[in-house]
DSSP file (Angstrom, degrees, kcal/mol; ACC not computed):
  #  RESIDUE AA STRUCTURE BP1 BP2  ACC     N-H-->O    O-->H-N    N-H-->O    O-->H-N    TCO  KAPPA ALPHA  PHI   PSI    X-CA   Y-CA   Z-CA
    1    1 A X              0   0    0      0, 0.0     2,-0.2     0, 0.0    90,-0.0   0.000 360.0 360.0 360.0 142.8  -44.9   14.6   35.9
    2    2 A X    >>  -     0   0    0      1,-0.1     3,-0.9     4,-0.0     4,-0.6  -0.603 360.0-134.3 -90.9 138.3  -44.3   13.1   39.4
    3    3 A X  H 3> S+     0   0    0     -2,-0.2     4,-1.6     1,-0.2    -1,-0.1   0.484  96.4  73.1 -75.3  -1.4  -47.1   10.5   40.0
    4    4 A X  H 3> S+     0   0    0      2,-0.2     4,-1.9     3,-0.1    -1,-0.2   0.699  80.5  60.1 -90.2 -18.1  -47.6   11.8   43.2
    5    5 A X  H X> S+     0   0    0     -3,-0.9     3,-3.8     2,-0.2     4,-1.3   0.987 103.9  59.4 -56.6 -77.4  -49.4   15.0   42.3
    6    6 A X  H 3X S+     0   0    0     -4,-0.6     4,-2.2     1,-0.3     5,-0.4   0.809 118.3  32.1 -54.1 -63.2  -52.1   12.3   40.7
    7    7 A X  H 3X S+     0   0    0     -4,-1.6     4,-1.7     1,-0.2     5,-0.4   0.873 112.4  56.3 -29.2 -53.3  -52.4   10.9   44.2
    8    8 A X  H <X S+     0   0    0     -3,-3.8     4,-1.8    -4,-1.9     5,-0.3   0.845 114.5  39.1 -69.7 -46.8  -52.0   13.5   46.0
    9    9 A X  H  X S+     0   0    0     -4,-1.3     4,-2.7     1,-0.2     5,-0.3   0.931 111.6  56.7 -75.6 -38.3  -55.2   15.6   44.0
   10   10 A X  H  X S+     0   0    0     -4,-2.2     4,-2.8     1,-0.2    -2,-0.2   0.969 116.0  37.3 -73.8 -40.1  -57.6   12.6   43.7
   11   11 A X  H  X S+     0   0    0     -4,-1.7     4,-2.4    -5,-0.4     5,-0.5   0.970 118.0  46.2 -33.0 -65.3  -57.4   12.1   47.7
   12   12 A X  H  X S+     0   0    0     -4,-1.8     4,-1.5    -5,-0.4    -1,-0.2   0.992 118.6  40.7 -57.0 -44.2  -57.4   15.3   48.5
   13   13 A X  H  X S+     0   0    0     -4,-2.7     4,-1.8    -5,-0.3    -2,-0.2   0.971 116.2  53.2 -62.3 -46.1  -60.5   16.1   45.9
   14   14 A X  H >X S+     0   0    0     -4,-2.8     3,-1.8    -5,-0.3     4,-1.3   0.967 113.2  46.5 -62.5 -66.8  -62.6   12.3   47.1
   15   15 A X  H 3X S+     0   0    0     -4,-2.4     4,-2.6     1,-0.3     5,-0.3   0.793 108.7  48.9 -86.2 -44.3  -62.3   13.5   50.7
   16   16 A X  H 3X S+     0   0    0     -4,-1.5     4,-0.6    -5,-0.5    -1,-0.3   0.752 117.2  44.0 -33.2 -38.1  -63.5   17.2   50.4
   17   17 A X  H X< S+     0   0    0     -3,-1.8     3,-1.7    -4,-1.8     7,-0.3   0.988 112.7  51.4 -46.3 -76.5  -66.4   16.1   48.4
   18   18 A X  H 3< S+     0   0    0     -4,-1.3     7,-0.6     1,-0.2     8,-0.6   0.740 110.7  53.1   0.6 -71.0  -66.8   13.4   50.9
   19   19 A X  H 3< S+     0   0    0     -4,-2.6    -1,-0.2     6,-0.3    -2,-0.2   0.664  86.6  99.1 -40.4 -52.7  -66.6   16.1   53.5
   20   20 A X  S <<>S-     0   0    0     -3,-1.7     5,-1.8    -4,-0.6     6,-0.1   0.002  73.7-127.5 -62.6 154.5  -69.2   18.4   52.4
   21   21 A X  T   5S+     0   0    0      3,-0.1    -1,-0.1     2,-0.1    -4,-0.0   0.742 108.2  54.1 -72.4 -21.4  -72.8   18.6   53.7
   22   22 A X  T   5S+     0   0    0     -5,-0.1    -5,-0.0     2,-0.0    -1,-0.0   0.846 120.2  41.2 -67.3 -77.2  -74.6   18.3   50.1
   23   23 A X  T   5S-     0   0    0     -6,-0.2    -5,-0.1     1,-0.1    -4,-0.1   0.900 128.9 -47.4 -18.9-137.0  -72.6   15.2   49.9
   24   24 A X  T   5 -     0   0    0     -6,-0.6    -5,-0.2    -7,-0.3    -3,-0.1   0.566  55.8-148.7 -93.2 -13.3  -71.6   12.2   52.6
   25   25 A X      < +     0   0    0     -5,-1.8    35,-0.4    -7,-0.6    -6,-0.3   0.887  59.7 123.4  27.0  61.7  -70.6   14.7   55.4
   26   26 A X  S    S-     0   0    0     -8,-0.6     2,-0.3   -11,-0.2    33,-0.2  -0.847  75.2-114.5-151.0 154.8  -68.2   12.0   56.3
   27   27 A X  B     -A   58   0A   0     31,-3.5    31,-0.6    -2,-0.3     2,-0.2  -0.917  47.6-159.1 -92.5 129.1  -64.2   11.4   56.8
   28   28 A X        -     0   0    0     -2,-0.3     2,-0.3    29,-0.2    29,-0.1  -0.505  14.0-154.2 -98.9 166.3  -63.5    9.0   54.0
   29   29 A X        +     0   0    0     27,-0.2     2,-0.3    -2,-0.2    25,-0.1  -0.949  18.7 177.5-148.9 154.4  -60.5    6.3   53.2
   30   30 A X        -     0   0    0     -2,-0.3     2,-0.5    23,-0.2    23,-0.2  -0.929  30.0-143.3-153.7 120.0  -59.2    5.0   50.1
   31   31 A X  E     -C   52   0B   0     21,-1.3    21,-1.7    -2,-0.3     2,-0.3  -0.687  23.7-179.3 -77.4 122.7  -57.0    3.0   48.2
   32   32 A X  E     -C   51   0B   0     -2,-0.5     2,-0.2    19,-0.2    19,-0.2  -0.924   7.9-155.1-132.0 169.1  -55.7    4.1   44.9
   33   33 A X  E     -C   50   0B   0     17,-0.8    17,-1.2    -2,-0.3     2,-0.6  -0.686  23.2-119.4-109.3 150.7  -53.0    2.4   42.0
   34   34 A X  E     -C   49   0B   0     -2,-0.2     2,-0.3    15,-0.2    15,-0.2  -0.915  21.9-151.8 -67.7 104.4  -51.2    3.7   39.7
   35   35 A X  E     +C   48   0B   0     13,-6.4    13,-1.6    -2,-0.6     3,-0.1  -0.564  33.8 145.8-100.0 141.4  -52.0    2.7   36.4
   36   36 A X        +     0   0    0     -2,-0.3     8,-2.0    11,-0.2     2,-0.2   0.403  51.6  62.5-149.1 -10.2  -49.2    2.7   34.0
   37   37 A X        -     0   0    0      6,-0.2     6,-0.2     2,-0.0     2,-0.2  -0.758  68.0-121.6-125.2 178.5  -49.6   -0.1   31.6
   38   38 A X    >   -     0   0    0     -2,-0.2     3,-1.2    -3,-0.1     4,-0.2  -0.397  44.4 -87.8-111.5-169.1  -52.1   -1.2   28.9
   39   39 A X  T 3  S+     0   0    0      1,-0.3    -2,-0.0     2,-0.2    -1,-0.0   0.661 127.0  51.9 -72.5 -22.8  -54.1   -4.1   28.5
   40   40 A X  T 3  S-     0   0    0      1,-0.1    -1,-0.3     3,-0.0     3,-0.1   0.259 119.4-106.8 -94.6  17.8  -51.0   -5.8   26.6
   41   41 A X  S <  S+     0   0    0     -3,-1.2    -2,-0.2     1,-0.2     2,-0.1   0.926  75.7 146.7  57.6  50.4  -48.9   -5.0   29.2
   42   42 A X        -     0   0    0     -4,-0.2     2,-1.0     0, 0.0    -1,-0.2  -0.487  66.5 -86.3-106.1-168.3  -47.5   -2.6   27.2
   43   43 A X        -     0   0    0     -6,-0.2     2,-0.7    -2,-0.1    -6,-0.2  -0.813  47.4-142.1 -98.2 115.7  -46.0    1.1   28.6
   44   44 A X        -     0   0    0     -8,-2.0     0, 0.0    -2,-1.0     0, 0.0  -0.823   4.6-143.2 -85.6 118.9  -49.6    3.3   28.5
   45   45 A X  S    S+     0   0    0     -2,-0.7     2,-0.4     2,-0.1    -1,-0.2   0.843  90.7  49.2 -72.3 -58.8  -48.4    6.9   27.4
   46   46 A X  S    S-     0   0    0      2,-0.0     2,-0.5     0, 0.0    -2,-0.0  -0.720  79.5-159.5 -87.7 120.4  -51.2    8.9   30.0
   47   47 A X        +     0   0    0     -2,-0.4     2,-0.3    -4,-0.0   -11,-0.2  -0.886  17.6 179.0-113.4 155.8  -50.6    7.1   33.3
   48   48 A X  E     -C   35   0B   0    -13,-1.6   -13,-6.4    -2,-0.5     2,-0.8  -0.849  21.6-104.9-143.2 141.0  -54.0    7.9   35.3
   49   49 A X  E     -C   34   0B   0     -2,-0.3     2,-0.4   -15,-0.2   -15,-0.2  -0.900  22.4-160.2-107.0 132.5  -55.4    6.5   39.5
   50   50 A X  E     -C   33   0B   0    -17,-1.2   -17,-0.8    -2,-0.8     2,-0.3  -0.825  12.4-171.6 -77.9 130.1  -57.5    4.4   40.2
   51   51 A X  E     -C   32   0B   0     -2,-0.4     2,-0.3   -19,-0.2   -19,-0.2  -0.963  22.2-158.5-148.6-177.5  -59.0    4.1   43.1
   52   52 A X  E     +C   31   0B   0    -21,-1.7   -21,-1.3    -2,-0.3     2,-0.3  -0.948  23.1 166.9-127.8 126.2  -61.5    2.2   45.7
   53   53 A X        -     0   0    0     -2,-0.3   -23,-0.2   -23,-0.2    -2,-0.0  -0.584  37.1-100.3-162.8 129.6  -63.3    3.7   48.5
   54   54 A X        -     0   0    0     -2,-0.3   -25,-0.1     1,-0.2    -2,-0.0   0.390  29.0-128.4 -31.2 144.8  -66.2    2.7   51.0
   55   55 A X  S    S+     0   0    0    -27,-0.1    13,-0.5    13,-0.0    -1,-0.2   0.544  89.3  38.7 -86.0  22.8  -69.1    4.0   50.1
   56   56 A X  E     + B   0  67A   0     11,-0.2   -27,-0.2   -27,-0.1    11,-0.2  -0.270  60.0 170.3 -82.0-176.1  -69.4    5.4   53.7
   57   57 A X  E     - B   0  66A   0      9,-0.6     9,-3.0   -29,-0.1   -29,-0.2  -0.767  37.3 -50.5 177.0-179.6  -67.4    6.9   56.2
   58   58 A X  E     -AB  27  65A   0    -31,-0.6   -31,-3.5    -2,-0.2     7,-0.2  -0.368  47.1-122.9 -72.0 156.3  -67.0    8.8   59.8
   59   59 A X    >   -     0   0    0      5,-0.8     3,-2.4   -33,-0.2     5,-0.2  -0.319  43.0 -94.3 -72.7 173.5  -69.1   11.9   60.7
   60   60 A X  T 3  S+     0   0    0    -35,-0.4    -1,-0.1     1,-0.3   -34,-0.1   0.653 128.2  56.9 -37.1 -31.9  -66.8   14.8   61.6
   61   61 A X  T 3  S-     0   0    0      3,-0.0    -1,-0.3     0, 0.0    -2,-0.1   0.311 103.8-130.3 -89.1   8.3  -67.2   13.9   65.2
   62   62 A X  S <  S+     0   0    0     -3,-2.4    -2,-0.1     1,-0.1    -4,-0.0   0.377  85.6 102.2  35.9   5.5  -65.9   10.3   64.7
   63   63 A X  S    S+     0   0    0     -5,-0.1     2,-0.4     2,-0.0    -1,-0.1   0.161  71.1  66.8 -95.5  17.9  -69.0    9.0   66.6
   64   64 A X        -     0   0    0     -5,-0.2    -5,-0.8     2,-0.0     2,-0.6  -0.993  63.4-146.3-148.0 160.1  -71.1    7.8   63.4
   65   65 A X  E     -B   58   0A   0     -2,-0.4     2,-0.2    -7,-0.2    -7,-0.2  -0.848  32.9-159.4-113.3  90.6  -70.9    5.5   60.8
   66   66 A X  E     -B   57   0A   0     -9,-3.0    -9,-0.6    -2,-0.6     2,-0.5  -0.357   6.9-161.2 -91.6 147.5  -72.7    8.0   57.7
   67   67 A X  E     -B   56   0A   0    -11,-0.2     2,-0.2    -2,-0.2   -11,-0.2  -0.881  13.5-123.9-112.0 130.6  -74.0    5.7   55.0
   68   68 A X        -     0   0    0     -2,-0.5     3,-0.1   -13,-0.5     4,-0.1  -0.795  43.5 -74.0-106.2 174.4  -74.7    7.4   51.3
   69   69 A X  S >  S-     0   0    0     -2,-0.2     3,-0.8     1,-0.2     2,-0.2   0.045  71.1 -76.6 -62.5 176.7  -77.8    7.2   49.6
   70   70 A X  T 3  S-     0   0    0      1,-0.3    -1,-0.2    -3,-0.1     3,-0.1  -0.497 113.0  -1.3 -93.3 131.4  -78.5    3.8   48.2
   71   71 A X  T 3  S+     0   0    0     -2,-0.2     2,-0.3    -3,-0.1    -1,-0.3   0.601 109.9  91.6  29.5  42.4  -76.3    3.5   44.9
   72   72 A X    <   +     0   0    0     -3,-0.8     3,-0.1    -4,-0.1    -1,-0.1  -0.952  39.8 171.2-138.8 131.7  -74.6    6.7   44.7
   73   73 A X        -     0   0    0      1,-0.3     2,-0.2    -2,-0.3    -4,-0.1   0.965  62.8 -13.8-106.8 -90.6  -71.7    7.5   46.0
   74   74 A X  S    S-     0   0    0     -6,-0.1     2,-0.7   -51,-0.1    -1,-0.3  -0.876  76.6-103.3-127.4 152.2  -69.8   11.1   45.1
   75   75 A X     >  -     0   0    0     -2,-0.2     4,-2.3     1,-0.2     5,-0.0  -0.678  30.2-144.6 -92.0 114.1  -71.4   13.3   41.8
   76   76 A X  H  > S+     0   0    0     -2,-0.7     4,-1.2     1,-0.3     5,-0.3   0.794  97.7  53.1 -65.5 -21.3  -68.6   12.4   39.1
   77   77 A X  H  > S+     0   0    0      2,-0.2     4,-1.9     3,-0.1     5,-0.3   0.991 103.8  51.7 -51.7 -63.2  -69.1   16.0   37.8
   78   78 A X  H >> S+     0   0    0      2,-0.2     4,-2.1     3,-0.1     3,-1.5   0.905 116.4  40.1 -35.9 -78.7  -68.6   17.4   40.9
   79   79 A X  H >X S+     0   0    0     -4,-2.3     4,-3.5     1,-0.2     3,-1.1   0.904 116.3  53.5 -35.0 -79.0  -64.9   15.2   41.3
   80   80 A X  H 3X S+     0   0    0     -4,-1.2     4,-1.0     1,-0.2     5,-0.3   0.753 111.0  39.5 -20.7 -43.9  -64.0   15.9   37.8
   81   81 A X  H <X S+     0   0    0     -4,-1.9     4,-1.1    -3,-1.5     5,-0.3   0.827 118.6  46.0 -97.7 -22.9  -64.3   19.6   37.7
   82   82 A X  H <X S+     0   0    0     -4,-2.1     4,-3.4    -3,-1.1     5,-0.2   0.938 115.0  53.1 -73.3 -38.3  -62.6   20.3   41.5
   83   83 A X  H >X S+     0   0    0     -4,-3.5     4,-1.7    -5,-0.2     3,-0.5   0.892 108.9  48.4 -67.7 -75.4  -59.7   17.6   40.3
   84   84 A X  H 3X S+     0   0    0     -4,-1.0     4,-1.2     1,-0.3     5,-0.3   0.746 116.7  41.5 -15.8 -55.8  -59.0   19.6   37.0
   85   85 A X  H >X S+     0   0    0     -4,-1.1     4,-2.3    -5,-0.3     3,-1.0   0.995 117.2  47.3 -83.5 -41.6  -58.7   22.9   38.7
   86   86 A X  H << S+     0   0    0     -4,-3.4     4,-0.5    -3,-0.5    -2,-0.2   0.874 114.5  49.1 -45.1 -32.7  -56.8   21.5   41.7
   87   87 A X  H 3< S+     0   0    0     -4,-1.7    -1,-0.2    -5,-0.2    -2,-0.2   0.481 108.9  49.1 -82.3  -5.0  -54.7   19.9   39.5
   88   88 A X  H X< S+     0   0    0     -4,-1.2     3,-1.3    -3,-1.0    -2,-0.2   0.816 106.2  54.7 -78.0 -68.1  -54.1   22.6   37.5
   89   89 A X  T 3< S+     0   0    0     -4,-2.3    -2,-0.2    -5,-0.3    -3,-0.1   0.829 110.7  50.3 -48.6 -27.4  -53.3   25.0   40.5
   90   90 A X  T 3         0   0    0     -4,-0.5    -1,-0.2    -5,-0.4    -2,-0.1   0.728 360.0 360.0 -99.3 -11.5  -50.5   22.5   41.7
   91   91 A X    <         0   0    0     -3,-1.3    -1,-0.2    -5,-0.1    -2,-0.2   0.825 360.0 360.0 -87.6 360.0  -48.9   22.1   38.5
């Protein structure tokens, strides 16, 4: 499997969330890793992203700085079940 799909879906999946009006209504940015080894710096069979990403971002207009509620971020259900089926559809 090309590691780039796994990039490619968790981006695409944080910023649509991101995006949405239940949500952050916000343009989001992120860093992600590739994670490929285990803890003994051995070769980890399922290689999986990581990633980091403000818990803010701009509205849609670029003229605001949208803040999300205080300690919550994006609803991990939500991500989870849009990455599966995106990532499904691209393989």
């Amino acid at each position: 499997m090309r590691s780039g799909v796994l990039f490619d879906m968790a981006a695409e999946v944080l910023q649509r969330i991101a995006a949405g009006p239940k949500h952050l209504s916000a343009r989001i940015g992120a860093t992600m890793l590739l994670h490929t080894w285990g803890s003994a710096l051995t070769h980890h069979p399922r290689p999986r992203v990581h990633g980091s990403a403000p818990s803010s971002g701009l509205s849609a207009d670029g003229k605001r700085w949208m803040a999300c509620r205080p300690s919550f971020f994006l609803p991990v259900r939500v991500f989870s079940s849009l990455f599966k089926r995106r990532f499904l559809e691209d393989l």
